[in-house]
C-alpha positions as CSV (number, residue, x, y, z in Angstrom):
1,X,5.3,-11.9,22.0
2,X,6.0,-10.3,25.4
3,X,9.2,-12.6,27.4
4,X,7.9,-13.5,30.5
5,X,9.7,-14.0,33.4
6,X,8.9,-15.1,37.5
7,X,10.4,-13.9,40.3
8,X,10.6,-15.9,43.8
9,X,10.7,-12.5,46.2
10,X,8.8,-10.2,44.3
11,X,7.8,-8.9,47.3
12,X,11.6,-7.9,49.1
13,X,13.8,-5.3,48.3
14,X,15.5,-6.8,45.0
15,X,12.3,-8.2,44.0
16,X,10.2,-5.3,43.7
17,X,12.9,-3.1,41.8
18,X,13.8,-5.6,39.4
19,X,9.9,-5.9,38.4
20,X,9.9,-2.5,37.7
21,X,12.9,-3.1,35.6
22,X,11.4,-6.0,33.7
23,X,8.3,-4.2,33.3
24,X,9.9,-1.7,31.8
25,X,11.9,-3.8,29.2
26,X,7.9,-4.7,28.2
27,X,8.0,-8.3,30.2
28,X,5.4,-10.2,31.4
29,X,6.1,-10.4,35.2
30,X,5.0,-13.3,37.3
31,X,5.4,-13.0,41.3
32,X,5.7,-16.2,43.6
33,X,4.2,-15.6,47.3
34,X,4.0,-17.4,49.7
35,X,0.3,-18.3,51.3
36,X,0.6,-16.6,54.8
37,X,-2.0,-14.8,56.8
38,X,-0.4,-11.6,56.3
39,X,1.1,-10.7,52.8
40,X,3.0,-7.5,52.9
41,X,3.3,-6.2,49.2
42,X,4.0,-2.6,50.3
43,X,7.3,-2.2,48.3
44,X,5.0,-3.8,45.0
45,X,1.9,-1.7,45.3
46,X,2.9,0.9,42.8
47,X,2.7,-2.1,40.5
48,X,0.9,-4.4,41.6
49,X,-2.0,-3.7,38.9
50,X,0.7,-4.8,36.2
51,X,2.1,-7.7,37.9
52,X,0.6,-11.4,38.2
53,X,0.9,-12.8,41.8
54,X,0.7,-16.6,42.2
55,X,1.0,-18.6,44.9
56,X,4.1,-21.0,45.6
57,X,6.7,-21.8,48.1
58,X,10.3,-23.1,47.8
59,X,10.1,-25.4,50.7
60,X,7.5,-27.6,48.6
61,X,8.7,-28.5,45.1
62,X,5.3,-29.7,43.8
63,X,4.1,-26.3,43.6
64,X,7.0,-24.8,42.0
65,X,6.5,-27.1,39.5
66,X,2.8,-26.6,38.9
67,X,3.6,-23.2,39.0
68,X,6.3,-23.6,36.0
69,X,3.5,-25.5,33.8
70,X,0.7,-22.9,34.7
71,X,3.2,-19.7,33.4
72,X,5.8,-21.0,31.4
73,X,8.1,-18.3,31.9
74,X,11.7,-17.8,30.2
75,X,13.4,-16.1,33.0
76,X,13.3,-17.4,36.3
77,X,14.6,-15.0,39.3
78,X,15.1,-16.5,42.7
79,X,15.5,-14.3,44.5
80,X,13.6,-15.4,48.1
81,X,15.1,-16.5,51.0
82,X,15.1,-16.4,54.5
83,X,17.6,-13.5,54.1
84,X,18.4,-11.9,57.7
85,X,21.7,-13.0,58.9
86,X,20.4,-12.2,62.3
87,X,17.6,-14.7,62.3
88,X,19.5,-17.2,60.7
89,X,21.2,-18.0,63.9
90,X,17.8,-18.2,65.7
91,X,16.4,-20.3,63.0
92,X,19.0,-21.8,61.1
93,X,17.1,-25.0,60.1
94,X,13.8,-23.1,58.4
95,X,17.2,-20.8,56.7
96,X,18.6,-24.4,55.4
97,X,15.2,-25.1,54.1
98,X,14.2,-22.1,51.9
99,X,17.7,-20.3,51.1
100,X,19.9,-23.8,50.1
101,X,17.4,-26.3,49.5
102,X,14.5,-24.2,47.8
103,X,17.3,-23.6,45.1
104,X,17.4,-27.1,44.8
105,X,14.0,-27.3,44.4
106,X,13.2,-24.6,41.6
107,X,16.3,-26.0,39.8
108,X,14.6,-29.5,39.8
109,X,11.4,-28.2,38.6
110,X,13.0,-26.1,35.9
111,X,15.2,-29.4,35.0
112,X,11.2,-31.3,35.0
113,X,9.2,-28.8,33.1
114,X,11.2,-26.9,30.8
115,X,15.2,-27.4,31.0
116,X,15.2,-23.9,28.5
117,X,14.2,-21.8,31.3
118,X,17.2,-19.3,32.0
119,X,17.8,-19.2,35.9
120,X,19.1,-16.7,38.1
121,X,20.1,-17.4,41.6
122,X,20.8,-15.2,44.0
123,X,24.2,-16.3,46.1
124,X,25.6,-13.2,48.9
125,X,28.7,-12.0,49.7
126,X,27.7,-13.6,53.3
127,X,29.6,-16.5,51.2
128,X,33.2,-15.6,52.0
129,X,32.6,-14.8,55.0
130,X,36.0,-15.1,57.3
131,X,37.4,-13.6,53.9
132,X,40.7,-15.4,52.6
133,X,41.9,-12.2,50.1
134,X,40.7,-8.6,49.9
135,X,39.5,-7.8,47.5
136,X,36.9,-11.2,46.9
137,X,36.0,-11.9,43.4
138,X,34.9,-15.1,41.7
139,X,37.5,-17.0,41.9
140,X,37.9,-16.5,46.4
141,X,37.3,-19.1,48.4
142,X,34.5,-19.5,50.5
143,X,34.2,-19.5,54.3
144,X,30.9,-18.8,55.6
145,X,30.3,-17.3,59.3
146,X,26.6,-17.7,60.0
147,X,23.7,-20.2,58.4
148,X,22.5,-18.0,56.2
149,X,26.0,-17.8,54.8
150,X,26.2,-21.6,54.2
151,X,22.9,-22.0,53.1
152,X,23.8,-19.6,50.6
153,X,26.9,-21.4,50.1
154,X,24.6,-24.9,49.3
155,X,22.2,-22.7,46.9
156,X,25.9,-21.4,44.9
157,X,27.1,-24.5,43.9
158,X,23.8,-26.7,43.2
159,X,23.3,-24.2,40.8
160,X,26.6,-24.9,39.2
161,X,25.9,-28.0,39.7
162,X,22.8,-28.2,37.7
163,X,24.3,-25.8,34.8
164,X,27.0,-29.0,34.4
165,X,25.1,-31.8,34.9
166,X,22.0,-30.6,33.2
167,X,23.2,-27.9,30.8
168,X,20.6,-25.6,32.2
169,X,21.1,-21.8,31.4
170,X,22.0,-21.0,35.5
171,X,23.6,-17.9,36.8
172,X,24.9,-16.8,40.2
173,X,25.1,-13.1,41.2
174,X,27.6,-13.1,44.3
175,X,25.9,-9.8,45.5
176,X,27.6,-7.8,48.0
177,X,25.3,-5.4,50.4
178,X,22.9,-3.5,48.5
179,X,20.4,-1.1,50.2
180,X,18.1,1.2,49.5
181,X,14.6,3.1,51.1
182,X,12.9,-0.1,50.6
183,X,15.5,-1.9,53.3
184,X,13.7,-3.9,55.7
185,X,14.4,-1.7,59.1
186,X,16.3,-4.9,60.7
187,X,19.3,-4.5,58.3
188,X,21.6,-1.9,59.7
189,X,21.8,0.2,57.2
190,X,18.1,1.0,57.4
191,X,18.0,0.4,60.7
192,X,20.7,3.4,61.0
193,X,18.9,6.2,58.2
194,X,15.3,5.5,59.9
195,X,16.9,5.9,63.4
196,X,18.6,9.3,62.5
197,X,15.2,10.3,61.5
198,X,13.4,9.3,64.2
199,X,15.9,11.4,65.9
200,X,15.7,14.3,64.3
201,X,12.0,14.0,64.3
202,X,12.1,14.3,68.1
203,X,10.7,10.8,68.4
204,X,13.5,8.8,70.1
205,X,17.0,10.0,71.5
206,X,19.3,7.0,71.1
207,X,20.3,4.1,68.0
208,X,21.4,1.3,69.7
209,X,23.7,-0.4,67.2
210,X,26.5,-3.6,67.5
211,X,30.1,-3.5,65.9
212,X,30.4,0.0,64.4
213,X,33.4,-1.2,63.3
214,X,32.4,-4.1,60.5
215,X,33.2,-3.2,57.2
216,X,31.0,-3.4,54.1
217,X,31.1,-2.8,50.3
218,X,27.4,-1.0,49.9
219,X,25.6,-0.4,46.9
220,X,22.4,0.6,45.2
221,X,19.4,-2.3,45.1
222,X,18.3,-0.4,41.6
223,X,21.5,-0.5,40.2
224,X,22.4,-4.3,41.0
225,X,19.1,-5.7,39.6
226,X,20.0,-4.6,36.7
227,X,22.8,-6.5,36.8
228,X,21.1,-9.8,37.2
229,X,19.2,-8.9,34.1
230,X,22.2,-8.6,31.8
231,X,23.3,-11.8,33.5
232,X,20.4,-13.9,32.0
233,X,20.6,-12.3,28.4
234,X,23.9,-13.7,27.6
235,X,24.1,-16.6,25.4
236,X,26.5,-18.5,28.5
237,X,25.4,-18.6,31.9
238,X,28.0,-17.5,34.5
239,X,28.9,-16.1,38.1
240,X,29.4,-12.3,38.3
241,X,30.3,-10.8,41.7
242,X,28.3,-7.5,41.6
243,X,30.0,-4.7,44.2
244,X,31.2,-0.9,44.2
245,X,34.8,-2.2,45.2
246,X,34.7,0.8,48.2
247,X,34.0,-0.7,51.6
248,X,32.7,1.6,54.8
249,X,32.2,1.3,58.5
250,X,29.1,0.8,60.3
251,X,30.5,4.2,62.3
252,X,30.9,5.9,58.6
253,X,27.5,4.7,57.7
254,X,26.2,7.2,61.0
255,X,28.2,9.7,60.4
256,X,27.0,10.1,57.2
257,X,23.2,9.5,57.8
258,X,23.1,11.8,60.9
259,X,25.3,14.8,59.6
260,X,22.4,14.5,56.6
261,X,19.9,15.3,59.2
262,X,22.1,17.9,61.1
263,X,23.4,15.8,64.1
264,X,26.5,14.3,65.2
265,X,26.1,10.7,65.6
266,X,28.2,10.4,68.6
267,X,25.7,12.3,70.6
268,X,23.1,9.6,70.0
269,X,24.4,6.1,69.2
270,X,24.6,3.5,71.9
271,X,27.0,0.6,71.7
272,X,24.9,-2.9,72.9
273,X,26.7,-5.8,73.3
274,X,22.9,-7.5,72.3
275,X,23.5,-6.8,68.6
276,X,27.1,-8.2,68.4
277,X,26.7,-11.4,65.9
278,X,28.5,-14.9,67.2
279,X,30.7,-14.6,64.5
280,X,31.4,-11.8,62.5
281,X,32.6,-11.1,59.3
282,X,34.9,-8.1,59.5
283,X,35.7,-6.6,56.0
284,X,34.0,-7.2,52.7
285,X,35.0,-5.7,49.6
286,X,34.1,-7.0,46.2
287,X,36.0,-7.0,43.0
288,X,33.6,-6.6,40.1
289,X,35.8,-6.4,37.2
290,X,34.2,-8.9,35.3
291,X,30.8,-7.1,35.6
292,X,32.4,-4.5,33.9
293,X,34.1,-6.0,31.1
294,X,31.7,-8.7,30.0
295,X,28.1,-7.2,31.2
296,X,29.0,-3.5,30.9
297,X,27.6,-2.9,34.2
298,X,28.1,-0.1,36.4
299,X,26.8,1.1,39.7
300,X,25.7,5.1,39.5
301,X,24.3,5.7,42.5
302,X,28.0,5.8,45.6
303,X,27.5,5.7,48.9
304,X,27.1,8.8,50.0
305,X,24.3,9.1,47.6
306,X,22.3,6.4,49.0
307,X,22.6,6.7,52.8
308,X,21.3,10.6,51.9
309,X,18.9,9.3,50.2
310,X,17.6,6.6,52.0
311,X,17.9,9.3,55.4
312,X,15.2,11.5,52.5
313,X,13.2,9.2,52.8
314,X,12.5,7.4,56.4
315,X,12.4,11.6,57.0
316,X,9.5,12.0,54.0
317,X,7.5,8.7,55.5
318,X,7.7,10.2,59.0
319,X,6.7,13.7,58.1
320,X,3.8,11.6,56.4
């Protein structure tokens, strides 16, 4: 019999290549959505024919739980969240809500319904924050700088909470920045390949952009989901950071995406004080080691490779 798994942000970035994944490993894959006038399922359309999409939201525990007894999964993925760092500072209660108590919520219901379930959660780099050591691996303290990083904070450690109370089968990814064409165009890095294009297109002439001197440890979406499978096939559940271990600048980040289009990004990036963050977190670099040596995992897709291909494709969509 086919496993069968759900996953709470089918419909984001991570969501919509790790069903592919899962479909690929011959699951049974189970989508949560939210009820909302609009549902954008553009990054799951390819599949959409092979997925089943239900309706449920983590701010109301009642129909996570129905939704447990209606599907009976094996594999849970949560993976939604209100996950723009940006916004979290303009709506930091609704980013309590959904990204630290919703995990509190699918927990309980998994605890209710079937306490077998094996639960991923998805916890962020965002989580060390103001970072104590460089490099940050499982064992650094945390020290969050926004709401979305203490909400994710919250969602980390009910769900080691609930592995030790309740002995439930719960994992924690600490992901560190992962990208790819499927990037919501408010994250920087997309924000930075669609702008060169739109550039180089001839349809704007400036990027305005905040600190182009924050530092992050970027990866590749496709690679890191994969990473979160392995996570849940292990006979323990455990926390894996999940990184490259290089970190770049938001400058090296345009120089890269607009010398793949033929332009120097000094001619065309504006610095605006607007996009400067209350408090930033200045240098992120993870240490995945024990990805490595107990999951096997690997990223195979560097930097370089994804910002040209991301910068492919915002060019291929606007040539479309």
């Amino acid at each position: 019999m086919a496993k069968r798994a759900l996953i709470t942000g089918v419909t984001g970035q991570d969501g919509s290549y790790l069903a592919e994944l899962l479909l690929a490993e011959g699951y049974e894959v189970i989508g949560l959505v939210r009820r909302s006038s609009t549902l954008t399922i553009e990054r799951i359309s390819h599949i959409q024919d092979r997925l089943t999409l239900v309706s449920g939201d983590l701010v109301d525990e009642v129909s996570l739980i129905n939704v447990l007894r209606d599907c009976r999964p094996s594999e849970v993925y949560n993976l939604a969240a209100q996950s723009f760092v940006q916004t979290s500072w303009t709506q930091p209660v609704l980013t309590g809500e959904v990204t630290a108590l919703g995990v509190t919520r699918i927990l309980d219901a998994i605890r209710i319904v079937d306490p077998e379930i094996r639960f991923y959660q998805a916890s962020s780099s965002e989580m060390f924050g103001r970072v104590r050591t460089v490099p940050q691996d499982e064992h650094t303290p945390f020290y969050p700088r926004s709401p979305y990083g203490v909400a994710k904070v919250y969602g980390h450690w009910i769900t080691v909470n609930y592995r030790e109370s309740y002995n439930l089968h719960a994992s924690s990814g600490i992901l560190f920045n992962h990208e790819s064409p499927r990037r919501g165009l408010e994250f920087v890095t997309r924000k930075v390949t669609h702008g060169a294009a739109r550039i180089k297109a001839g349809l704007a002439t400036e990027l305005r952009l905040g600190n182009l001197d924050a530092q992050r440890d970027w990866g590749y979406a496709a690679d890191y989901v994969r990473a979160m499978w392995a996570m849940l096939q292990r006979d323990t559940p455990d926390d894996f950071v999940i990184a490259t271990g290089e970190t770049h600048s938001v400058r090296e980040l345009c120089e890269v995406a607009f010398r793949a289009v033929g332009l120097d990004y000094e001619d065309h990036v504006v610095v605006d004080p607007a996009f400067i963050r209350p408090a930033e977190v200045d240098l992120l670099v993870g240490d995945a080691t024990k990805a490595h040596s107990v999951l096997g995992w690997k990223c195979e897709v560097d930097f370089y490779g994804l910002v040209e291909m991301m910068v492919a494709a915002d060019l291929d969509a606007l040539a479309r």
